[in-house]
Every structure is written in structure tokens, then in C-alpha cells.
C-alpha positions in Angstrom: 0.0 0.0 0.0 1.1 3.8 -0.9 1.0 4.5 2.6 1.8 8.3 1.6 -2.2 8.4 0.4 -3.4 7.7 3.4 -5.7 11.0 4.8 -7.1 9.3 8.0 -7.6 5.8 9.4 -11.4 5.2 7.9 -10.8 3.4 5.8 -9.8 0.8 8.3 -12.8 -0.2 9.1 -13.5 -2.5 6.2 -10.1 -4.5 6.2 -9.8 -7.9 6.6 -7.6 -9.6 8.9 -5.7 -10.2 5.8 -5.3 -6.7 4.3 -4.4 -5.6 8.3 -1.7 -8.0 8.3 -0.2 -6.7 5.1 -0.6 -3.1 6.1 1.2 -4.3 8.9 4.7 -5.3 6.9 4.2 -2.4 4.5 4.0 -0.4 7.7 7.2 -1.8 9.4 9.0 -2.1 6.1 8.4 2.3 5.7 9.6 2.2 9.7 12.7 0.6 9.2 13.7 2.5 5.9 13.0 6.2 7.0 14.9 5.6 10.6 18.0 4.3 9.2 18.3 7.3 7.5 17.3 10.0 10.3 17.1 7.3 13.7 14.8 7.8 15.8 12.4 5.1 18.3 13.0 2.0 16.1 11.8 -0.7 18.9 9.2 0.7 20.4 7.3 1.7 17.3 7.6 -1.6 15.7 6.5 -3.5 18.7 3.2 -2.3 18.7 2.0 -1.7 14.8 -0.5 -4.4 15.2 -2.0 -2.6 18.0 -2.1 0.3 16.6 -4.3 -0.7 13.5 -6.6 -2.2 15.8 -7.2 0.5 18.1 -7.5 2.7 14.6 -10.4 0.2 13.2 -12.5 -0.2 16.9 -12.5 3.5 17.8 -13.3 6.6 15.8 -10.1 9.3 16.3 -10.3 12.2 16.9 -14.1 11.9 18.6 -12.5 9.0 20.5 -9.4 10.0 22.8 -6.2 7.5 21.8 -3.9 8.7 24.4 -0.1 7.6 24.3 1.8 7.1 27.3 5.3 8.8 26.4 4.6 9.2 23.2 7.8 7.8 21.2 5.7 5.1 20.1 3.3 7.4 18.0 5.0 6.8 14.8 2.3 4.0 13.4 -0.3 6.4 14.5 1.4 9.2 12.8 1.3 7.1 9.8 -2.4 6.3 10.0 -3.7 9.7 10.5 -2.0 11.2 7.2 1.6 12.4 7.9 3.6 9.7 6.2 5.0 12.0 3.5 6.4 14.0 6.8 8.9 11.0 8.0 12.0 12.0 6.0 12.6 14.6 8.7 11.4 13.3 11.9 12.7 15.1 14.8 14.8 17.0 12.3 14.7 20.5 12.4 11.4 22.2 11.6 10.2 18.8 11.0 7.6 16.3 12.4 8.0 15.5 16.1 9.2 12.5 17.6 6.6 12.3 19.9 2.3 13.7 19.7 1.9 17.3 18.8 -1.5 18.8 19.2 -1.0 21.6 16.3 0.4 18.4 13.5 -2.9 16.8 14.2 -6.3 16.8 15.7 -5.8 12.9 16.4 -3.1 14.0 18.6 -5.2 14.6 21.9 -2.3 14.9 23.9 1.2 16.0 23.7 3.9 14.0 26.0 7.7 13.2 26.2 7.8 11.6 29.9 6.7 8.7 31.4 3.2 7.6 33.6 1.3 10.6 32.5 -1.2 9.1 30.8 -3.5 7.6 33.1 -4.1 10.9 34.9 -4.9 12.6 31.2 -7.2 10.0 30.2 -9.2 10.4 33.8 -9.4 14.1 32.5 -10.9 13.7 28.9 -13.3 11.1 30.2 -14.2 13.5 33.5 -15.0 16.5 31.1 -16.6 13.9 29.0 -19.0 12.4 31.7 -20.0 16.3 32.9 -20.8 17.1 29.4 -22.6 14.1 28.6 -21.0 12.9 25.4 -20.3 9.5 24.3 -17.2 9.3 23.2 -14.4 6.4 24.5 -11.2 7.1 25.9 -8.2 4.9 25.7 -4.7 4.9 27.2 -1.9 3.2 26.1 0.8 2.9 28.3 3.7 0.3 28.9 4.5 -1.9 31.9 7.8 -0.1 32.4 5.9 3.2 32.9 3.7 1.9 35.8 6.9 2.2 38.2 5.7 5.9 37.7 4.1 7.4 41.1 1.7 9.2 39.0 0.4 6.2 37.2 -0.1 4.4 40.3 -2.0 7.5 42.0 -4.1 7.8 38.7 -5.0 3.4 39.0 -5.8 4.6 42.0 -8.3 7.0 41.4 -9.9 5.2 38.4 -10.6 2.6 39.8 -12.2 4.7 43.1 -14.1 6.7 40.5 -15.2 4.1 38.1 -14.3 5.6 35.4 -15.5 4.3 31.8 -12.6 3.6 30.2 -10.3 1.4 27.9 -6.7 1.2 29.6 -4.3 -0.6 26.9 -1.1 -2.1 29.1 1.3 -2.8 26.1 3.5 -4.8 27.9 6.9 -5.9 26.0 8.8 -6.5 29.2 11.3 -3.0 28.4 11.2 0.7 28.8 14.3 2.3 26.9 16.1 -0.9 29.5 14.9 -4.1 30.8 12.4 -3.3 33.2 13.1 -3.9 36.6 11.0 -4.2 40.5 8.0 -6.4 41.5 5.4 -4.8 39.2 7.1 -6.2 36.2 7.5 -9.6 38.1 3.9 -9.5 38.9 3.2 -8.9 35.1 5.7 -11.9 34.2 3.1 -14.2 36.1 0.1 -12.5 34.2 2.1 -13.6 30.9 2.1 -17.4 31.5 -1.6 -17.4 34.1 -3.7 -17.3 30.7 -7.4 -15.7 29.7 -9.9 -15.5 32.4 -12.3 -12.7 32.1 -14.1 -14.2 28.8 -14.3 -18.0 29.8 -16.0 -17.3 33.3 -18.5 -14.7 31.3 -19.3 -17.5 29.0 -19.3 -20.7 32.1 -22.2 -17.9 33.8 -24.3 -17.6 30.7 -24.4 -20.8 30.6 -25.6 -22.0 34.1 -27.9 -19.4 34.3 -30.0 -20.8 31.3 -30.2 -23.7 33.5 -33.6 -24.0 34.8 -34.7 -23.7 38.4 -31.7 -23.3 40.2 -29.3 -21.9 37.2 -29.1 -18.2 38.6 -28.0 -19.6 42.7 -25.5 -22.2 40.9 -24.1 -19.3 38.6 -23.1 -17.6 41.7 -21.9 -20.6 44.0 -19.2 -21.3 41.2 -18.6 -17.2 40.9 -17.3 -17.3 44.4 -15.6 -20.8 43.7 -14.0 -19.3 40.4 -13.3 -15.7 42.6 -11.3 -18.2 45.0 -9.3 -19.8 42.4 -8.2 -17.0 40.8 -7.1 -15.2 44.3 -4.9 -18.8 44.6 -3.3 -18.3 40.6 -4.2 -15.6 39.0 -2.3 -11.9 39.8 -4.7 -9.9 37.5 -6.8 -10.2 40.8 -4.2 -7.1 41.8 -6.0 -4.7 38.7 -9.5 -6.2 39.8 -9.0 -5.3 43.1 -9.0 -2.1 42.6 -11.6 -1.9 40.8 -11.0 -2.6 36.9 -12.2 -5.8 34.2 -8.4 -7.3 33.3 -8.7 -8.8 30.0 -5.3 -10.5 29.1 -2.7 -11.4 28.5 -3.8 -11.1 24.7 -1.1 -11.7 22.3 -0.3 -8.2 20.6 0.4 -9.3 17.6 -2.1 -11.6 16.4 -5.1 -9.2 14.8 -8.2 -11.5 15.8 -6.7 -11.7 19.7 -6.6 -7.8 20.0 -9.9 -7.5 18.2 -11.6 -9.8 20.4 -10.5 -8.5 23.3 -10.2 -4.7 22.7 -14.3 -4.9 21.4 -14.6 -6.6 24.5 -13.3 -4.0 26.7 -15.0 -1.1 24.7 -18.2 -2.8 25.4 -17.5 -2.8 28.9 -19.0 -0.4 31.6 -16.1 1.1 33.8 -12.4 0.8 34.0 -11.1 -2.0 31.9 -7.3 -3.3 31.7 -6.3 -5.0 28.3 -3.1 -6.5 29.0 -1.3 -6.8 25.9 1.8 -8.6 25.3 4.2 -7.1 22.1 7.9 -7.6 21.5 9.7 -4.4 21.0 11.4 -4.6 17.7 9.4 -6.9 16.1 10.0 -7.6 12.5 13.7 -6.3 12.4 16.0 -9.3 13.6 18.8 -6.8 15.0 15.8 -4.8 17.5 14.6 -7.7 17.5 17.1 -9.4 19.7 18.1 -6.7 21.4 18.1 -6.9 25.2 19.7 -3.9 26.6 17.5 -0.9 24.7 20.3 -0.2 21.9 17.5 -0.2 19.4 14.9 1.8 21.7 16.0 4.9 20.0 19.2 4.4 17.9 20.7 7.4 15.1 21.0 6.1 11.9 22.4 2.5 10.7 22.7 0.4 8.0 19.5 -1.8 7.5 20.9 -5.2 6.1 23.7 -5.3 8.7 22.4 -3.2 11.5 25.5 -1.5 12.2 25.4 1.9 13.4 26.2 5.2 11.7 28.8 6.2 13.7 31.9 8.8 13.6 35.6 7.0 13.5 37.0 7.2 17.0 34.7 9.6 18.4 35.9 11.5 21.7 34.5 9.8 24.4 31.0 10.7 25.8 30.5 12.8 28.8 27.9 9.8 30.2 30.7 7.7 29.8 33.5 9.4 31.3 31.4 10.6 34.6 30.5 6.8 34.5 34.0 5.6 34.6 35.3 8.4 36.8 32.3 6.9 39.7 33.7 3.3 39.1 37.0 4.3 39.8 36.4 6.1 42.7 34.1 3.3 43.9 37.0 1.1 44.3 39.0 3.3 46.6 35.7 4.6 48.6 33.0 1.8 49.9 30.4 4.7 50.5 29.7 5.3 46.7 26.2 3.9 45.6 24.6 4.8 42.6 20.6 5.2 42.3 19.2 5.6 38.5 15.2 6.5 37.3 15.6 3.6 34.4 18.9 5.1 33.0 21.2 2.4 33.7 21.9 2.2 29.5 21.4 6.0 28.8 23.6 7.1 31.2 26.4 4.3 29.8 26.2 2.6 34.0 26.8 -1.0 32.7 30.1 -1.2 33.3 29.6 0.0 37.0 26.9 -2.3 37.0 29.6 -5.4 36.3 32.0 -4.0 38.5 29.7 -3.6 41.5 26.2 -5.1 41.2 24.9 -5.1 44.8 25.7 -1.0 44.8 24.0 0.0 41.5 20.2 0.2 42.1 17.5 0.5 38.6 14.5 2.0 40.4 12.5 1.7 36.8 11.0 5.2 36.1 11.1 6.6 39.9 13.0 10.0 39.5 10.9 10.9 43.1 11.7 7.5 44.8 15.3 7.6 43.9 16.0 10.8 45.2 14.4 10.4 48.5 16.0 6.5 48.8 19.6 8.6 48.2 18.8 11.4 50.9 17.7 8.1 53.1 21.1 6.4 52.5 22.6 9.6 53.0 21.7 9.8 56.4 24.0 7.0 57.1 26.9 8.2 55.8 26.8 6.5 52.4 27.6 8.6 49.3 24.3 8.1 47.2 25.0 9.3 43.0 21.9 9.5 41.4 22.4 9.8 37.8 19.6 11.7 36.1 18.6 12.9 32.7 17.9 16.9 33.6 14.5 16.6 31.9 13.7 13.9 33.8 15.1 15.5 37.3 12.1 18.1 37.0 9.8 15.2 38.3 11.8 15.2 41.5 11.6 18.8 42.5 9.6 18.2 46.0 12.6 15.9 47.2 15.1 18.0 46.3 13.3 20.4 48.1 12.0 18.5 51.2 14.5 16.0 51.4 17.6 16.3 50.3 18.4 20.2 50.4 16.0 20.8 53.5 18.3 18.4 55.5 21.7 19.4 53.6 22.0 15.7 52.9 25.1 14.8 51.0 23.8 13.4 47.7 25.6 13.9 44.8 23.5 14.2 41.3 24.9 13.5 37.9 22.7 15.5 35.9 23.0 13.9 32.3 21.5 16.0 28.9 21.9 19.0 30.8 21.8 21.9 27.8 19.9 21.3 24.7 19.4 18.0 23.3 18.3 18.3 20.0 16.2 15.6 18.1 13.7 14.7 20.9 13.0 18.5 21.4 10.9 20.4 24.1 10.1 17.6 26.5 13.9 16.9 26.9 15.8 19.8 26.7 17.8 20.1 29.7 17.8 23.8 30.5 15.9 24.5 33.3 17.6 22.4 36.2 19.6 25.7 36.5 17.1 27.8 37.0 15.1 25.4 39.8 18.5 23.9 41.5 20.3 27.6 41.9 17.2 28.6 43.8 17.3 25.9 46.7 19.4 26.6 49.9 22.6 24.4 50.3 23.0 23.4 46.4 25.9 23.4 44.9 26.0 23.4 41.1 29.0 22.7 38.6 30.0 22.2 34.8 32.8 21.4 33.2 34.4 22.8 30.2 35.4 19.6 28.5 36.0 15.6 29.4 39.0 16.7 31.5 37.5 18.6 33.6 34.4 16.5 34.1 36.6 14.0 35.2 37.9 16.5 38.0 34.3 17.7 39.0 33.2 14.0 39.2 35.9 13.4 41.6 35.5 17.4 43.8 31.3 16.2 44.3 32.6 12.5 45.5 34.9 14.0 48.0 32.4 17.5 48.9 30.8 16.2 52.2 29.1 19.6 52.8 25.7 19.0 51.2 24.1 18.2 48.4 26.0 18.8 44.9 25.1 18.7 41.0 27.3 18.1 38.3 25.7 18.8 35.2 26.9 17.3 32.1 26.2 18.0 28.5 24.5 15.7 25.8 27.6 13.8 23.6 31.0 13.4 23.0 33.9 15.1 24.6 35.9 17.5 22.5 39.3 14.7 22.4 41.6 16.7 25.2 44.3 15.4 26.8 43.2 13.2 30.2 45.0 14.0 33.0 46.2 10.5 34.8 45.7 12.1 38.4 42.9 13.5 39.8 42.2 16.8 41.9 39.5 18.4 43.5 38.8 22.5 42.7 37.8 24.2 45.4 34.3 25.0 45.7 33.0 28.3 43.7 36.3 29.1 41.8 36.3 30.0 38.6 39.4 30.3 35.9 40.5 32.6 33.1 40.6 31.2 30.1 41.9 34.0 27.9 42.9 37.5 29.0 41.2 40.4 28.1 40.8 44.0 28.8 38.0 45.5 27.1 35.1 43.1 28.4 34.6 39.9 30.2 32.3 36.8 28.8 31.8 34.4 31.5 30.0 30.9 30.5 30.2 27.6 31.2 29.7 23.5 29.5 30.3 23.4 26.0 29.5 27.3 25.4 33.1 28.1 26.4 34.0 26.7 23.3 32.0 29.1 21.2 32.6 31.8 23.7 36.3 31.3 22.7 35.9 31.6 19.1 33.5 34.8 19.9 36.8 36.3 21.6 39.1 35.3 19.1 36.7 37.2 16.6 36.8 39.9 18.3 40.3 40.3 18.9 40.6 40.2 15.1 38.8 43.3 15.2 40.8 44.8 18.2 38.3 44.1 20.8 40.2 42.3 23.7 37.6 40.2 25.3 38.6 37.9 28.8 36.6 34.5 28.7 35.7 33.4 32.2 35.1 29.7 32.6 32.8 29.7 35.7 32.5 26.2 36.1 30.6 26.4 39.5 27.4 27.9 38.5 26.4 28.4 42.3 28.1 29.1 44.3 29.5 32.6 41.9 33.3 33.2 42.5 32.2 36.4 44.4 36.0 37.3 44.5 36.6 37.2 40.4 33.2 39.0 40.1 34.4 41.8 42.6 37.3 42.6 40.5 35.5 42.8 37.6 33.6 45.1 39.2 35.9 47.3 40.1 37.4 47.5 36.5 34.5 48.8 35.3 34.9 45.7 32.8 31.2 45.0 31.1 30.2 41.2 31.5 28.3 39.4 29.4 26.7 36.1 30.5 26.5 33.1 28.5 24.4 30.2 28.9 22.6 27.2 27.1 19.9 27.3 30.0 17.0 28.9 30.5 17.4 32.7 31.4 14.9 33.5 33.7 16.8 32.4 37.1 19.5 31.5 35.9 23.4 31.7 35.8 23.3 35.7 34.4 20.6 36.7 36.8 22.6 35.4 39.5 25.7 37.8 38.3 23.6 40.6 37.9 21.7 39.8 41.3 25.6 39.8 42.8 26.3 42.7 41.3 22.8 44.6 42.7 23.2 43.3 46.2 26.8 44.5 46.6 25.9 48.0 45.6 27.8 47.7 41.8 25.0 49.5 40.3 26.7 51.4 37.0 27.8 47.5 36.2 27.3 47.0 32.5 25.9 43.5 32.1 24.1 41.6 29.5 22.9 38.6 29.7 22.5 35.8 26.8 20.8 32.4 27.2 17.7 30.3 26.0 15.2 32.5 25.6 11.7 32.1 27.4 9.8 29.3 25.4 10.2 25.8 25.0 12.4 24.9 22.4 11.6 22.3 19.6 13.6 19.8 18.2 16.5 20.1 15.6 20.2 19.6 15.6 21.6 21.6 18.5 23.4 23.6 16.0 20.6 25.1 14.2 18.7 25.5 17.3 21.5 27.6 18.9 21.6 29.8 15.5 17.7 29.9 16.0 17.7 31.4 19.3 20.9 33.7 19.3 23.2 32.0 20.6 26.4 31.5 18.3 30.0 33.0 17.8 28.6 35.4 15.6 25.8 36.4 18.5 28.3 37.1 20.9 30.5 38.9 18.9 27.8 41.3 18.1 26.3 41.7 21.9 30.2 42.5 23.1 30.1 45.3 20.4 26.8 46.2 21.7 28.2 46.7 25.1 31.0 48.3 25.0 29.6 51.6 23.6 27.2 51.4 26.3 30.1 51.6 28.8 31.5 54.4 27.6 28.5 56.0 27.3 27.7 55.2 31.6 31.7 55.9 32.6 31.0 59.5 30.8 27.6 60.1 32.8 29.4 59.4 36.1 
């Protein structure tokens, strides 16, 4: 099938099992083309194509509410309600989006990059739709790996309280970007192998009750008999218990199964669990057999070998090196632990794992739980590292708050894809943890300029015993400096001087420097002599440098991939106020204030202002300006 002509998914409703199942291969056959060529969420999106065109054919989208949990595996959907011809640039910039976007489509009820958030939405729609009396159905499709989430347990919760009318799709393929981990995805390994219920006892009480006399008391002596049985074998008593029909497991590939089931479950009053068994990958050997989430969401790769489009010899990555700096340090210190939110492959923690499994704890997708269990093990003089994507740190901002910074616990965070992250776009772009982090009492917050460095800040927040401390660290590869073979520690809120200068200071920090340094070099050429200022601790400021700057008169401008509002440049110029520096030239450049898309980081940092040539141009700005204050005073 052309699947480029395809306007909407109505014409679903009149295929066969047949035609669905070659849909299916033309469908996984597009997948696996276009992703080789831009990446993207291979796995997931292939795992559940069947169940996609099924939920497509029962329901009527947009009047019917298909909500995806996470949303990276949309892209079947995508392709069913008319945006085919859009998949050459996926999550490219000013291209589709990896993940739902309300504005590309009115099927696209809701728009989500993070975990467990689905459950909550869909109680929402079908609220507003209860109070205004429509009749439309609302489904939620969300994985097993995604119920570690607090939030989707609080929203089973209240479902099931409420009984809610609605269709709640647990695609359950056993992996979230890892292998899923804890005892909800035990409980679900039982589920897989206890076999249907829910049909087979509707059918045995249909039966009885036609029996004459006596059929309706006999239906409901074996009810309790059958109720009693499945409290002995069957866990799906834990979804029914609170409240909800469990249908399942259903095989998610097999079109009459999910039909079956799926038309059973719309047909059914209240909160109803299909639990739906997929294998992430499927049809694509190499995702296929994958078993550590290489092929969750992989950049581009050769399709008849699977071998990854990589560079030769890359630098190594900043995940890596803060990885093998912990390990290292772990040998020499017994109080290092490290605590990760599902990340244990993202944030390249295997090789820790190996080296010391009973001190590396998967929490699945916990960002709250695993910063409270770290301020916990903190209090016993362990040294907890939780290693956290800063996107996903957001979802933990009451315990760093309550319980680690409240009680000046000393937890040490790795915050991984701090700055912009490119292809997965708004949900994931790390730059607002230094906004929120600079604003809580006892936090200390660092960067590094380049692999080296990181290496030293990994090893100054293992030996700070003070309080809480973040290291953020950028999305990556390294730049390919020289390692040094011994570690130091810097000491806490000083800064350096990269380059000297005379005529104005830049002060930035993470991979910025780097363009700050070209800015400079620029502007010597045009006899500007500009001083760059790596301020590697973010908070606390190296109030001594900034003093001195001060009383130069030098103008400062601030440069940051995070998010301006709060962040490092208000700090400077909120230094600057409080000390009584008020004829201080300072501008301030940064991420503007609106959530950024996706798009190579490159183009996104020349869409928003912030390359050589920016800087260049706001030094020129400033210095004019100083003149023009030094003349008024």
C-alpha cells in the first residue's frame, strides 16, 4: 500500500484480517527505511503496529481519545492519520515531532515526552466527557515499564475509586528504553504465562444461568468458587482489586486476539485493563534481539547489517567518562552507591553495574523514589549518585526540596543531557535544572568545560561532604583533550580565566566556552580584547573574580545554554545589585523564554541567538554602552 495516500484511518474499518496484516509489513518495512536514514524510536514503534491498527479500526479518532503514554511510540499512529510524507525529517529541524503534537494533528489529543502521565490525562478527557454528557471512549496506552511511575499508580488509584468508563491498553513488552526492573514487572511476568480469564468465566455464567430452576443460585456458587481460584493463581486479581475488568494477556500481535479482546473491553462499563503482550522490535531481527534498549531509539544504521552510523573514533562521551570516573572512585571509597530513574543504558552505567552489582540500584521510572532513597542512605553516611537525565530531574523537584536540600544531605547528582538535546526536542531539553537547583538553599551546582574537567568535578562532588551537589553534564561526546592521569578536587565556587582580556569579560560555562572562545578570538581580530571566564561552578559565583571585575568597570556578558529567567546571568547581575555595583554594564545571553523544539543543536542555537557570531555582536553592543555610563558618572 502507498502508505503516503493515506488522509485518516477510515478506511480501516473494512479490512480484513488479511489486508491488516499486510498493512502491517508495508507499515514496518516504511519504519525501518526512513529511521535508518534520520534514527529515531525504532523498537518501540515496531513492537506495537498491530495494536495500533486495531485500536484505529474499533475506535473513531479524533471523537474517541487515543492517548499515548510517552509518546515515542506514535510513529504507526502518525502514519495512519496522514503524515507519512512528513517522516524524511522526523525530529529534524522544523520537522515532524518525535513524539504527539496537538497543532500536527487533531488525532493527537495529547502531547507528552515523559513517562506515567497518561493515566491521569485520560481520567481528565473522560471526567469533562462524563460532565458534558457525550459518548465518546477514551483509551490509554501505556507500557509496563511506565507503571513504576508514582503518578500512574496515584491515577489506577483513582480510576478505579471513580469508576471511570474507560479502555486502559497495558502494552506490555517486558522493556522501557532498558529491561524493566522491580515487583510490578514480576507481577506482570506471572500475568504472561496465568492465561485468559475474564471471557471463559463470562461464557461458564451464561451458561448456568440458562439452567432451569436453580441456574441463577448455581451461577453464583461457582462465581465465588472461580473468585477463590483466581485469588490462589491468578495476579490480575491485583488490577481487579482495585476496581477494573483485566482482560489478558492477549497476544499483541495476532489481529483476531486484539480484536476480540479490545471490542470486549469497549463494550465494557467502567475501567477495563487490556493487558497486551508485544515484542519491542518486532520484524527487524537486530531490534529484534536486542536486550539492553540499543535499538529503543538508535541514530541512523545500515539496514541489512544493522550497524550503526557512527563517527571513527569519536571523543568519548560525557555519560561515559562521569560513569567511569564513579567506578573508579568506587574502588578506593565503599560509600559510593549509585541510584538511577531507568537510566542504567542512557547514562552508559553498565560497566559500573559489572563491577559492583549489589551498589548499583534500577528504580525503573522513579525520579521521586530515587531521590528520597539517596537522601535516606545519606543519612547513614553512604555517598548516594543519582544519575539523572535533567529533563527527567524536574519530576523530583519536591525531594530535592523536602529532602535532600531541607536536610543538607550529601547526595551527589549527575545530571545527564543537561543543555539542549536536539532531536527529541521540548520535552527533553535540559535547561531548566539551573534555574530550579540555583534557587534551593545548600545546592551546589558545577560544569565542566570539557572531558578533562568533568573528570575533575566528578571526583570534587565524590569528595564535597558539605551537602548536596550537582554536576551537570552535557548531551555527547567530549571535544578529544588530553586526560590527566591524576585526579584533583577545585575548590568550591572558583572560577578560571581562560583567555585575558581588557576590554570586556564573557563568563559561561559546558560546551559554550567553546563558542565563547571563538566569539573572543573574533573579536580580537577586530581589536576588541575580550577575557573568557570559565565559571565552572554555577552556584556558588566566585564572588572574588566578580568583585574585580567590578571594580574595572569591565562589562560582563553572560553566556548560557539554560534557560534565562533564574538562571546563571541573573545570578551575576543579582551579585552585582546586592553589593551596591549598580553602573555595572551587564548583558545577559541564554535560552530564551519558550520551550524549544527539536532540531540539531546547532541550528537550534543559531535559531535562538546563541552562536559565535551572537556574541560577537552583543560584546560590540556593550561596549559603547560603557562608555556611554563611565562618561555620565
Amino acid at each position: 500500500m502507498d502508505l503516503e495516500s493515506i488522509q485518516n484511518p477510515d478506511f480501516l474499518k473494512t479490512y480484513s484480517v488479511k489486508d491488516m496484516e499486510a498493512l502491517a509489513q508495508d507499515i514496518r518495512q516504511f519504519l525501518i527505511e526512513k529511521l535508518s536514514v534520520t534514527g529515531g524510536h525504532l523498537g518501540p514503534n515496531l513492537g506495537v503496529v498491530e495494536l495500533t491498527l486495531t485500536l484505529h479500526k474499533l475506535f473513531d479518532s479524533p471523537k474517541d481519545k487515543i492517548i499515548w503514554d510517552v509518546g515515542h511510540q506514535s510513529y504507526v499512529h502518525k502514519i495512519l492519520t496522514g503524515r507519512s510524507n512528513q517522516f524524511d525529517g522526523i525530529r529534524q529541524f522544523h520537522g515532524m515531532c518525535g513524539f504527539p503534537k496537538r497543532r500536527e494533528s487533531e488525532h493527537d489529543v495529547w502531547e507528552t515526552g515523559h513517562s506515567s502521565t497518561s493515566l491521569s490525562a485520560a481520567m481528565g478527557m473522560a471526567t469533562a466527557r462524563d460532565i458534558k454528557g457525550t459518548d465518546d471512549h477514551v483509551i490509554a496506552v501505556i507500557g509496563d515499564g511506565a507503571l513504576t511511575g508514582g503518578m500512574a499508580l496515584e491515577a489506577l488509584n483513582h480510576i478505579g475509586h471513580e469508576q471511570t468508563d474507560m479502555t486502559i491498553i497495558l502494552n506490555d513488552n517486558e522493556m522501557s528504553i532498558a529491561p524493566n526492573v522491580g515487583a510490578l514487572n514480576n507481577m506482570l511476568g506471572r500475568l504472561r504465562t496465568a492465561g485468559k480469564y475474564q471471557r471463559v468465566k463470562d461464557d461458564v455464567e451464561l451458561i448456568m444461568k440458562k439452567i432451569p430452576a436453580f441456574g441463577s443460585r448455581l451461577a453464583s456458587a461457582a462465581e465465588r468458587v472461580k473468585d477463590t481460584f483466581k485469588y490462589m493463581f491468578v495476579s490480575g486479581m491485583f488490577f481487579e482489586e482495585l476496581g477494573y475488568t483485566y482482560l489478558g494477556p492477549v497476544n499483541g500481535h495476532d489481529f483476531e486476539d486484539l480484536h476480540t479482546s479490545i471490542q470486549y473491553a469497549k463494550k465494557t462499563k467502567g475501567p477495563t485493563i487490556v493487558h497486551v503482550s508485544t515484542q519491542k522490535g518486532k520484524g527487524y531481527k537486530p531490534a529484534e534481539t536486542d536486550s539492553v534498549g540499543t535499538w529503543h531509539g538508535p541514530g541512523p544504521y545500515k539496514i541489512e547489517s544493522g550497524d550503526f552510523i557512527k563517527p571513527v573514533d569519536p571523543p568519548p562521551a560525557y555519560s561515559q567518562v562521569t560513569s567511569d570516573t564513579i567506578e573508579a572512585l568506587a574502588h578506593e571509597d565503599d560509600r559510593i552507591v549509585v541510584i538511577t530513574p531507568a537510566m542504567t543504558v542512557g547514562s552508559k552505567l553498565e560497566k559500573f553495574r559489572k563491577a559492583f552489582p549489589d551498589r548499583l540500584f534500577d528504580v525503573g521510572i522513579a525520579e521521586q523514589h530515587a531521590t528520597t532513597m539517596a537522601a535516606g542512605l545519606a543519612t547513614q553516611a553512604m555517598k548516594p549518585v543519582v544519575s539523572i537525565y535533567s529533563t527527567f530531574m524536574q519530576r523530583a523537584y519536591d525531594q530535592l526540596v523536602h529532602d535532600v536540600c531541607r536536610q543538607n544531605l550529601n547526595v551527589f547528582f549527575t545530571v545527564d543531557r543537561s543543555g539542549l538535546v536536539g532531536a527529541d526536542g521540548e520535552t527533553h531539553q535540559g535547561v531548566f535544572d539551573v534555574a530550579f537547583l540555583r534557587s534551593l538553599p545548600n545546592m551546589v551546582i558545577m560544569m565542566g568545560k570539557d572531558e578533562n574537567e568533568l573528570r575533575q568535578l566528578v571526583n570534587t562532588g565524590i569528595q564535597y561532604d558539605e551537602g548536596p551537589i550537582a554536576l551537570r553534564l552535557p548531551r555527547g561526546n567530549g571535544l578529544g583533550v588530553p586526560m590527566d592521569n591524576d585526579l584533583q578536587t577545585f575548590p568550591i565556587g572558583q572560577w578560571e580565566t581562560l583567555r585575558e582580556g581588557t576590554d570586556l569579560a564573557i563568563l559561561s560555562f559546558g560546551p559554550m566556552l567553546q563558542t565563547a572562545l571563538t566569539a573572543a578570538k573574533q573579536l580580537q581580530s577586530e581589536g576588541v580584547s575580550a577575557r573568557v571566564i570559565n565559571a565552572r561552578f554555577i552556584k556558588p559565583l566566585d564572588e572574588q573574580m566578580l568583585q574585580g571585575l567590578a571594580e574595572t568597570g569591565m562589562p560582563v556578558l553572560t553566556v548560557e545554554e539554560s534557560i534565562l529567567q533564574g538562571g546563571f546571568g541573573s545570578a551575576v547581575l543579582e551579585y552585582f545589585h546586592q553589593h551596591g555595583y549598580h553602573h555595572q554594564q551587564v548583558k545577559n545571553m541564554g535560552i530564551p523564554d519558550r520551550y524549544i523544539e527539536h532540531g540539531n543543536v546547532k541550528d537550534l542555537l543559531k535559531e535562538i541567538g546563541l552562536t559565535d557570531q551572537d556574541i560577537v555582536r552583543e560584546a560590540k553592543w556593550l561596549l559603547p554602552k560603557t562608555q556611554e555610563t563611565k562618561k555620565a558618572h
